[in-house]
Every structure is written in structure tokens, then in C-alpha cells.
DSSP file (Angstrom, degrees, kcal/mol; ACC not computed):
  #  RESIDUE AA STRUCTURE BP1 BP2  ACC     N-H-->O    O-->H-N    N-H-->O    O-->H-N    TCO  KAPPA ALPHA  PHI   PSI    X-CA   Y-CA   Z-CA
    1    1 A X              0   0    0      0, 0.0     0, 0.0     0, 0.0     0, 0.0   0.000 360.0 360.0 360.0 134.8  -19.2   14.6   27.1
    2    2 A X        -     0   0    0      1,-0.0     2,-0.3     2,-0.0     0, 0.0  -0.052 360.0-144.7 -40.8 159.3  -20.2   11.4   25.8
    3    3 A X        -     0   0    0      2,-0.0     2,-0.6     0, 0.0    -1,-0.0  -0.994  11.9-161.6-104.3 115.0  -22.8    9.2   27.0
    4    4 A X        -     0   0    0     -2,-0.3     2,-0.3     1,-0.0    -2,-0.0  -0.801  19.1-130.1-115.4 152.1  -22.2    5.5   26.8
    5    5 A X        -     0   0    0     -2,-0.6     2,-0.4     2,-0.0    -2,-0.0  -0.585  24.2-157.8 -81.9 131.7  -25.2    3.2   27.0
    6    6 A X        -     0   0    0     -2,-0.3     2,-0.4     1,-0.0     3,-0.0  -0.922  14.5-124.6-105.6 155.2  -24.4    0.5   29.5
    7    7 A X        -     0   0    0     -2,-0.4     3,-0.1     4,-0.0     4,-0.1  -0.829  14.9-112.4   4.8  71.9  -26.4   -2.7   29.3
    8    8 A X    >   -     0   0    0     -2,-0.4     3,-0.6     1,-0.2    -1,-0.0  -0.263  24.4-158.5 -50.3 134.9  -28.4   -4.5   31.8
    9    9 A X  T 3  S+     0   0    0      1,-0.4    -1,-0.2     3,-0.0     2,-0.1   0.514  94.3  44.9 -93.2 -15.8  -26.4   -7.6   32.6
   10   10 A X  T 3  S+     0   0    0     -3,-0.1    -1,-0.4    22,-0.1     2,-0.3  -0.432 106.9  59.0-126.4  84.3  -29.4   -9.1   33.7
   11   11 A X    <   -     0   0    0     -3,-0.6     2,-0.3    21,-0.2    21,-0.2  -0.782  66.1-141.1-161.1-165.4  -32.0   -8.1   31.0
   12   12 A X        -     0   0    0     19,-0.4    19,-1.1    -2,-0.3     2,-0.3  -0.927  21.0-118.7-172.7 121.9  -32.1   -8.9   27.2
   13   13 A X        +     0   0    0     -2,-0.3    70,-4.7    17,-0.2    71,-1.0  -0.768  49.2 167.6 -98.3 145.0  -33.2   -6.5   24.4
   14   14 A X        -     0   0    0     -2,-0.3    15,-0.3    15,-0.2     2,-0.1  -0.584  29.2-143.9-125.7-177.4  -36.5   -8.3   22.5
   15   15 A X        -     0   0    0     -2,-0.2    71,-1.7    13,-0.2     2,-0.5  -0.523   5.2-165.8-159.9 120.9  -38.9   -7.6   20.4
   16   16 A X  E     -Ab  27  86A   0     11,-2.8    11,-2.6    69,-0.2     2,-0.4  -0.767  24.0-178.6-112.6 119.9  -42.6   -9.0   20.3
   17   17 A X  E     + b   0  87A   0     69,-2.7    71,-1.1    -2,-0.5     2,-0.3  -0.994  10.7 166.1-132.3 146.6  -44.7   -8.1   16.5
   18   18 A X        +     0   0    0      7,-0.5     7,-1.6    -2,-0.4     2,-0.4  -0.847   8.8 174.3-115.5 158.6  -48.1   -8.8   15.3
   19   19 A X  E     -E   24   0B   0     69,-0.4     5,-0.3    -2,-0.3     2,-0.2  -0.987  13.3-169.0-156.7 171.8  -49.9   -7.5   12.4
   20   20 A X  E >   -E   23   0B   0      3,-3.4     3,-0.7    -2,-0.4    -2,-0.0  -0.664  52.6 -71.0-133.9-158.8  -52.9   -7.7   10.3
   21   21 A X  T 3  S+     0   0    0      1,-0.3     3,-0.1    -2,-0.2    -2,-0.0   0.749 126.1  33.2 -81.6  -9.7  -53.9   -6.4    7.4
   22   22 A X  T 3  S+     0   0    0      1,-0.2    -1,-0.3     0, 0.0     2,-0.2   0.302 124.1  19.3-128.8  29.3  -54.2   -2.9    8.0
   23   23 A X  E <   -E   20   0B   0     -3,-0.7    -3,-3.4     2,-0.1     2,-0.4  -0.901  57.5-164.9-165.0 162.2  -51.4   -2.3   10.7
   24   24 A X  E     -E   19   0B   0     -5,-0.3     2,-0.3    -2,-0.2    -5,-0.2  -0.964  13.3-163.0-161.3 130.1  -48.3   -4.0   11.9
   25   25 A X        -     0   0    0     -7,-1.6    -7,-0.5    -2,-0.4     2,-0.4  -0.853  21.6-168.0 -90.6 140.4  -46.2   -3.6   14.9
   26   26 A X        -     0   0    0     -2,-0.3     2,-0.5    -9,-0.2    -9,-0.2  -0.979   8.6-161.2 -95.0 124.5  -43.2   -4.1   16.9
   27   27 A X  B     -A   16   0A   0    -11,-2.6   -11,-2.8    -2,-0.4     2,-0.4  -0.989  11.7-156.1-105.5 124.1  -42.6   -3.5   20.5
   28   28 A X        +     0   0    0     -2,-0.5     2,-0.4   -13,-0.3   -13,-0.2  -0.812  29.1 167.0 -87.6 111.3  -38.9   -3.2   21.1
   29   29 A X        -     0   0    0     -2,-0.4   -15,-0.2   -15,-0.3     2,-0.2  -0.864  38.4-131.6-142.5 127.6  -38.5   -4.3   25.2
   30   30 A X        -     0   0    0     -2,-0.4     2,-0.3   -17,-0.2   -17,-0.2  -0.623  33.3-169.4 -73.2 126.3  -35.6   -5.2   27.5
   31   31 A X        -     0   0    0    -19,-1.1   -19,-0.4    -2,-0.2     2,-0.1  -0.884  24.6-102.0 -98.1 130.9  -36.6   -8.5   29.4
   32   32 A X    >   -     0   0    0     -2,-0.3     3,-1.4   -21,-0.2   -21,-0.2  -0.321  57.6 -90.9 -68.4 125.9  -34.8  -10.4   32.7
   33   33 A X  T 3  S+     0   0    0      1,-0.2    -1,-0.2    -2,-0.1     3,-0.1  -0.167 114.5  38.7 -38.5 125.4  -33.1  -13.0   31.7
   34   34 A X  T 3  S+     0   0    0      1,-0.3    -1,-0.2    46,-0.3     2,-0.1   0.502  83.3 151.2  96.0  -6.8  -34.4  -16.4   31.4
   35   35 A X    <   -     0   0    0     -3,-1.4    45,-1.6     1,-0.1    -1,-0.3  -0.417  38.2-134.9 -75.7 130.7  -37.9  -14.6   30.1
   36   36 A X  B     -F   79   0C   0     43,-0.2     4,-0.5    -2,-0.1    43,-0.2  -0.164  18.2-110.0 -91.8-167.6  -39.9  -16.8   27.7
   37   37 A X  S >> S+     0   0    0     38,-1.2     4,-1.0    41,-0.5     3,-0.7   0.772 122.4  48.1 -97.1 -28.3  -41.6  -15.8   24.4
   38   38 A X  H >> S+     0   0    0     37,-0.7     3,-1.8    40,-0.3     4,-0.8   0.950 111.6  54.0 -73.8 -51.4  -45.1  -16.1   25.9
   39   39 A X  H 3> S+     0   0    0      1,-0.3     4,-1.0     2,-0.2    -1,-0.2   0.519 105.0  51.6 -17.3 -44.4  -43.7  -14.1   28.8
   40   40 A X  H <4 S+     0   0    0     -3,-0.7    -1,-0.3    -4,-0.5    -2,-0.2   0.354 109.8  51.3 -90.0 -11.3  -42.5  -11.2   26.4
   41   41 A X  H <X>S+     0   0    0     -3,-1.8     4,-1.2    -4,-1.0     5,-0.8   0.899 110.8  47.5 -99.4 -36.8  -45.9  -10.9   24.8
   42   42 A X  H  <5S+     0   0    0     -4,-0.8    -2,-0.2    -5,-0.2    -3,-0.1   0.865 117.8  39.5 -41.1 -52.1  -47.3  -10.7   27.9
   43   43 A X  T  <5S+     0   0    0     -4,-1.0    -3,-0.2     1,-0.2    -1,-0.1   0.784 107.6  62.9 -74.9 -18.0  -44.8   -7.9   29.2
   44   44 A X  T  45S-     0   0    0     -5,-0.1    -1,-0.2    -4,-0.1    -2,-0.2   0.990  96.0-140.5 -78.5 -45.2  -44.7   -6.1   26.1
   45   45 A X  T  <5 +     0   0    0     -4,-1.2     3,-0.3    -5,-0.1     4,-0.3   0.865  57.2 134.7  98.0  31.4  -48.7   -5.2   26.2
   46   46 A X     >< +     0   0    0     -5,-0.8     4,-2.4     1,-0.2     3,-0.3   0.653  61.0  76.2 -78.5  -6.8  -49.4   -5.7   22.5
   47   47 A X  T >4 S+     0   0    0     -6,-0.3     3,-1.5     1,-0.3     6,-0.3   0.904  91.2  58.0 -64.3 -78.7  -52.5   -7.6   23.7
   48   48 A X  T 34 S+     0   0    0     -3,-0.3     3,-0.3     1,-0.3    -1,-0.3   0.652 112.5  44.6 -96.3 -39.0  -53.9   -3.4   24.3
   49   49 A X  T 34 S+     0   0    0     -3,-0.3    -1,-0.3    -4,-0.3    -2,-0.2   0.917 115.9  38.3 -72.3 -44.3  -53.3   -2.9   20.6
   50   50 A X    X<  -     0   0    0     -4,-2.4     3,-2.5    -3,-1.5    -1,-0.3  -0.811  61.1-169.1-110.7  83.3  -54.6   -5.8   18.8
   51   51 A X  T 3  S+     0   0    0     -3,-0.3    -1,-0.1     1,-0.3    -2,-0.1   0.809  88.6  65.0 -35.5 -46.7  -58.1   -7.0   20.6
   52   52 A X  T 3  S+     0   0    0      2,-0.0     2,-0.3    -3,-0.0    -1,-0.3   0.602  80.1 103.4 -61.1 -17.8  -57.7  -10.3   18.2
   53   53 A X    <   -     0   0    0     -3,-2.5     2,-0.1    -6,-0.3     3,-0.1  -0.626  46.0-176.5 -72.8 137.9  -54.5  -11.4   20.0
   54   54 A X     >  -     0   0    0     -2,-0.3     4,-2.6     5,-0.0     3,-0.2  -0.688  16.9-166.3-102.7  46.8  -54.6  -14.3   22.5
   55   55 A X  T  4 S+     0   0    0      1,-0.2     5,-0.0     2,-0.2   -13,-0.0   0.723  92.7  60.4 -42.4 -43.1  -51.3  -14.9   24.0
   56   56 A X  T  4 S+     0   0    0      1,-0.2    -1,-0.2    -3,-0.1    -3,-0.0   0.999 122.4   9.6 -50.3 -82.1  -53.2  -18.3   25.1
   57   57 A X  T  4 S+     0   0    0     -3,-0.2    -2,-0.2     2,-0.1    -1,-0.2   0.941  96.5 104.9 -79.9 -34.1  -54.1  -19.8   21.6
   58   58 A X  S  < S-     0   0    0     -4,-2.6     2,-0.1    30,-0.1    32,-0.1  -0.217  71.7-118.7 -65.9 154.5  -52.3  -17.8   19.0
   59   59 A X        -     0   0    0     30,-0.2    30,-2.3    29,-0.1     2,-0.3  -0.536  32.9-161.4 -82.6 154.3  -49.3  -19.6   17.5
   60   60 A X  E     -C   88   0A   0      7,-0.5     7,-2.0    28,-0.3    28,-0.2  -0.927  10.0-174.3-134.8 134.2  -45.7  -17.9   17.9
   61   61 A X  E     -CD  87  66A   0     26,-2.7    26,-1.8    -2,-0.3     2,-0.6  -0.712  32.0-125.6-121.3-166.7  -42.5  -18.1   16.4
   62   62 A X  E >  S-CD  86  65A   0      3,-1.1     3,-1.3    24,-0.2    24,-0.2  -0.954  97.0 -26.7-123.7  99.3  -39.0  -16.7   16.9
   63   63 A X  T 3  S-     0   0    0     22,-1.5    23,-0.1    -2,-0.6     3,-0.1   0.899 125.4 -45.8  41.5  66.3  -38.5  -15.2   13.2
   64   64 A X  T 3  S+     0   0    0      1,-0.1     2,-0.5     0, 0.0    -1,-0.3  -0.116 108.6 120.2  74.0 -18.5  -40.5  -17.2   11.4
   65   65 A X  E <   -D   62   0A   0     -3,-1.3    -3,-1.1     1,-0.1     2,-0.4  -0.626  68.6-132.1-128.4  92.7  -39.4  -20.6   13.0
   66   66 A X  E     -D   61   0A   0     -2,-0.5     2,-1.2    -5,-0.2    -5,-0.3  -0.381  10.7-137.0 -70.5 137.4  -42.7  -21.4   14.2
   67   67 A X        +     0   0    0     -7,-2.0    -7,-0.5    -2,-0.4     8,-0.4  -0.636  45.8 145.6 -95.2 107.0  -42.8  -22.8   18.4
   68   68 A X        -     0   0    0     -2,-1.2    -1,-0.2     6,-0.2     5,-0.2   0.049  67.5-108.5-142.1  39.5  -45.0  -25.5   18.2
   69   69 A X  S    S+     0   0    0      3,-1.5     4,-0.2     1,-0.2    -2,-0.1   0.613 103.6  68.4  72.3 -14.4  -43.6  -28.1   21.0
   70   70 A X  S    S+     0   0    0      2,-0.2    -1,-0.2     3,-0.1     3,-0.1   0.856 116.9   6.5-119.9 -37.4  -42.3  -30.6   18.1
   71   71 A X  S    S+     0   0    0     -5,-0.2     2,-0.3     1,-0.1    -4,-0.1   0.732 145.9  15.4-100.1 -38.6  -39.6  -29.3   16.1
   72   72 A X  S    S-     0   0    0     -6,-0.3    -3,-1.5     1,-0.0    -2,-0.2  -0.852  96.8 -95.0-116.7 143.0  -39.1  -26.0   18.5
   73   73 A X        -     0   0    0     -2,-0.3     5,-0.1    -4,-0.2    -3,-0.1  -0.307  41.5 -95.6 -91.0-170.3  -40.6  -25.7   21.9
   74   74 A X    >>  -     0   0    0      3,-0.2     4,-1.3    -6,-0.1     3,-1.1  -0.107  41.0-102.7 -87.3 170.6  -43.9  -24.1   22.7
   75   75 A X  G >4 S+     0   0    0     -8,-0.4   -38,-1.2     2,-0.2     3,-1.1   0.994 119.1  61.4 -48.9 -60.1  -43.9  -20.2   23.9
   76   76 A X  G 34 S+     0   0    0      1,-0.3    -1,-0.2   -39,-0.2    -2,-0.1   0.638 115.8  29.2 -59.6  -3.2  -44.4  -21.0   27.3
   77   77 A X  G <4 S+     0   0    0     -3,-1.1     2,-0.5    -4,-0.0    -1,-0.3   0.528  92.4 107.7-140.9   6.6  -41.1  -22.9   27.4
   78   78 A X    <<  -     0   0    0     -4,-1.3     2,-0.6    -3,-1.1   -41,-0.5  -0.750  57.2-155.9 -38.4  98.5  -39.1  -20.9   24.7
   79   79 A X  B     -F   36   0C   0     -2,-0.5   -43,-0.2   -43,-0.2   -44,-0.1  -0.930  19.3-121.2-127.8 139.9  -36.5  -18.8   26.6
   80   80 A X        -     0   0    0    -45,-1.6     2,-0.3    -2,-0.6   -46,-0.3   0.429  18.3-152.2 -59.7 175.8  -35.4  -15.8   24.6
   81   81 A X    >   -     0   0    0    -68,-0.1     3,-2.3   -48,-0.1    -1,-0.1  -0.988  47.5 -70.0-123.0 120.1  -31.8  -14.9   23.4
   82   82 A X  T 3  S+     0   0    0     -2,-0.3   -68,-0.2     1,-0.2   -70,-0.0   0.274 121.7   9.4  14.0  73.1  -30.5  -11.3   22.8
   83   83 A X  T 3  S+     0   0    0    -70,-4.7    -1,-0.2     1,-0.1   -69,-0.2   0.585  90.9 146.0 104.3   9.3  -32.3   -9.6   19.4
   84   84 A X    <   -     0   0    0     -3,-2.3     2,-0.5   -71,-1.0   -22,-0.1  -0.051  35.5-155.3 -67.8-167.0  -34.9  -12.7   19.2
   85   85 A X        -     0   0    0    -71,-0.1   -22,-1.5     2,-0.1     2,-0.6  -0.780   4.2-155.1-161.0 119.8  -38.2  -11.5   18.0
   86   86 A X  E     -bC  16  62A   0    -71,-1.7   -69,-2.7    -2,-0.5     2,-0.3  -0.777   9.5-164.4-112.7 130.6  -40.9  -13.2   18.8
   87   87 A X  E     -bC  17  61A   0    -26,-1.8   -26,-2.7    -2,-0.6     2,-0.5  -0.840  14.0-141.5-122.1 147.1  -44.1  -13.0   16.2
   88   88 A X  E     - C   0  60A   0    -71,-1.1   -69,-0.4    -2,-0.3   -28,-0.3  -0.942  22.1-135.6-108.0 134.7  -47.8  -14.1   17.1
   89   89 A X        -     0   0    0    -30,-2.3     2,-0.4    -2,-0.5   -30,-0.2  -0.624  10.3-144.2 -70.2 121.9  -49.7  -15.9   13.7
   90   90 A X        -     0   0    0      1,-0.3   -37,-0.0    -2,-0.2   -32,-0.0  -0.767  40.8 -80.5 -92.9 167.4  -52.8  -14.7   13.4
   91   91 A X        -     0   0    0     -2,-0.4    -1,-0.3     1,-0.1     2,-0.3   0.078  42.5-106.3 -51.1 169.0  -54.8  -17.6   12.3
   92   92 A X        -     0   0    0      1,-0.1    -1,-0.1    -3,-0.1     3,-0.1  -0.660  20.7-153.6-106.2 147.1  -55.0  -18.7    8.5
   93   93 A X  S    S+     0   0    0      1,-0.5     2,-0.3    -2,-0.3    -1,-0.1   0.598  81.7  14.1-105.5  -5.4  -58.6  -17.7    6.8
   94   94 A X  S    S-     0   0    0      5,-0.0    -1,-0.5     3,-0.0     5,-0.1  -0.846  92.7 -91.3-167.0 156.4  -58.1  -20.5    4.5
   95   95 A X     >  -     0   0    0     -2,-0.3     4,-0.7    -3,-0.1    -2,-0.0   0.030  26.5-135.2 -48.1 154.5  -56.1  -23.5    4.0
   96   96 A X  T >4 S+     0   0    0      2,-0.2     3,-1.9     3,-0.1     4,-0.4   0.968 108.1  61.4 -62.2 -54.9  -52.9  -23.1    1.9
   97   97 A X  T >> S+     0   0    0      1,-0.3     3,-1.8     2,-0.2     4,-1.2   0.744 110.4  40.6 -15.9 -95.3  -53.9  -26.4    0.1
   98   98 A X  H 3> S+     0   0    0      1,-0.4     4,-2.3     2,-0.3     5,-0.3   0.474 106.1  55.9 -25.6 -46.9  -57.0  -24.6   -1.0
   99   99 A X  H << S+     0   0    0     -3,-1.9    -1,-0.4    -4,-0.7    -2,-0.2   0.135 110.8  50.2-104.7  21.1  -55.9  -21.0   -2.0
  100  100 A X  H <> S+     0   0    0     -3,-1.8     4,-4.5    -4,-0.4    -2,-0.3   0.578 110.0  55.4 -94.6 -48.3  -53.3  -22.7   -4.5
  101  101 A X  H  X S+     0   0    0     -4,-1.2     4,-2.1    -5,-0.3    -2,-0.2   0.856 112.5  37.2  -1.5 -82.5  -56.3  -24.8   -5.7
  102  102 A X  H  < S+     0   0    0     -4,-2.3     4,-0.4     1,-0.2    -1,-0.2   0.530 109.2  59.5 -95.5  -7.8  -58.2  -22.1   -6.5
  103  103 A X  H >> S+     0   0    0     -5,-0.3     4,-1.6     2,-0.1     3,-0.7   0.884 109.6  51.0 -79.0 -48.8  -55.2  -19.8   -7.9
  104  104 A X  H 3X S+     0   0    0     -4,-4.5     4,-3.5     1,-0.2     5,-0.5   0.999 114.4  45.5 -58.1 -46.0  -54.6  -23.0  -10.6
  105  105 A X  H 3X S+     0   0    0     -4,-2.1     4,-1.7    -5,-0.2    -1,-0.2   0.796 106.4  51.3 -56.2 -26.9  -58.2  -22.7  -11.4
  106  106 A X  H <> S+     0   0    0     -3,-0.7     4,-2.2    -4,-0.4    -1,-0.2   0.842 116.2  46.6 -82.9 -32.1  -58.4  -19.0  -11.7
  107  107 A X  H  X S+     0   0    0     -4,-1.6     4,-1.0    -3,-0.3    -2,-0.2   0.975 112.0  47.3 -48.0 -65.2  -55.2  -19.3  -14.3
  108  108 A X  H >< S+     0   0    0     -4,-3.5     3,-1.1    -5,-0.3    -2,-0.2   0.974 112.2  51.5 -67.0 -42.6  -56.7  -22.3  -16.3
  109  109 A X  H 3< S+     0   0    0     -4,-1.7    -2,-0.2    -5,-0.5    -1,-0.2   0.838 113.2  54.9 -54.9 -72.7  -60.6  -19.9  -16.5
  110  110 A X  H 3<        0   0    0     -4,-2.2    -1,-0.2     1,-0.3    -2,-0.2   0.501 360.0 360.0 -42.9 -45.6  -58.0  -17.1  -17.8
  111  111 A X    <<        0   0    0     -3,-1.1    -1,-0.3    -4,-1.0    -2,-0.2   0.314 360.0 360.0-103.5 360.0  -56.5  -18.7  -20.6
């Protein structure tokens, strides 16, 4: 006999990922409906994996689409959809500005 997977009608399948440079995650978790993305980072417990995470200060997006309150709203008022995936930023270690800067420079020394 078959098994058929029912649905919780009131949950939501998510997924919360971080990574760095030498590991990257996902936690796949069903969340109650109405559940925000800072919520799902909370519930998900990747905070235990990665010591560097901050639910408080790091920035989040929803699949790239960073929530930062102007274009998208912030985590804490972000509430998920079905299949979102919500990713935490770790911080930049140098400006973008900067590290194309010194990629033209490292070109022009070449040549």
C-alpha cells in the first residue's frame, strides 16, 4: 500500500541557508503559517552550526532579493510563502567598489 504525504494546512515547507567559505547549509523546515524569515532562522537552529550568525544583525534575503525595509521589508516583518528560502549575508570583508579597483590594477601590473 501506498503512502500519500498529506500536508499540513496550517504549516509551510522553508528553507533557512548560510554558508562560509568552508561549509554551506540548508535547513529544510515546515513552519505555521504567517512565520517570518527572522522567525524561520530562529526555528530552524542554524545559529548552533554557524557561531558567526546573528539573526539580530545579519542581513537576509528571500533568494537573493535582499530584506532591507526599503525596496523589500526587513526579516522581522517578511512573512514567508511555500518554498521561500530565506539566506543570511554574512558580512562583506571588503567593499565591492574596492575589490574591482584592485582587480583593474592587478590586470594593468600584468600586462
Amino acid at each position: 500500500m501506498k503512502h500519500k504525504y498529506v500536508e499540513n494546512p496550517k504549516a509551510i515547507p522553508v528553507e533557512v541557508a548560510y554558508g562560509n567559505a568552508d561549509r554551506q547549509l540548508i535547513v529544510s523546515l515546515e513552519v505555521p503559517l504567517g512565520t517570518t524569515a527572522y522567525e524561520a532562522v530562529l526555528l530552524s537552529n542554524i545559529g548552533d552550526e554557524f557561531e558567526k550568525i546573528d539573526p539580530e544583525s545579519n542581513p537576509m534575503g528571500i533568494f537573493s532579493n535582499l530584506l532591507d525595509g526599503k525596496s523589500r521589508p526587513l526579516p522581522k516583518d517578511y512573512v514567508l510563502k511555500a518554498r521561500d528560502r530565506v539566506e543570511i549575508y554574512r558580512p562583506l570583508l571588503i567593499d565591492p567598489k574596492q575589490a574591482r579597483r584592485s582587480r583593474a590594477e592587478n590586470k594593468k601590473s600584468k600586462r
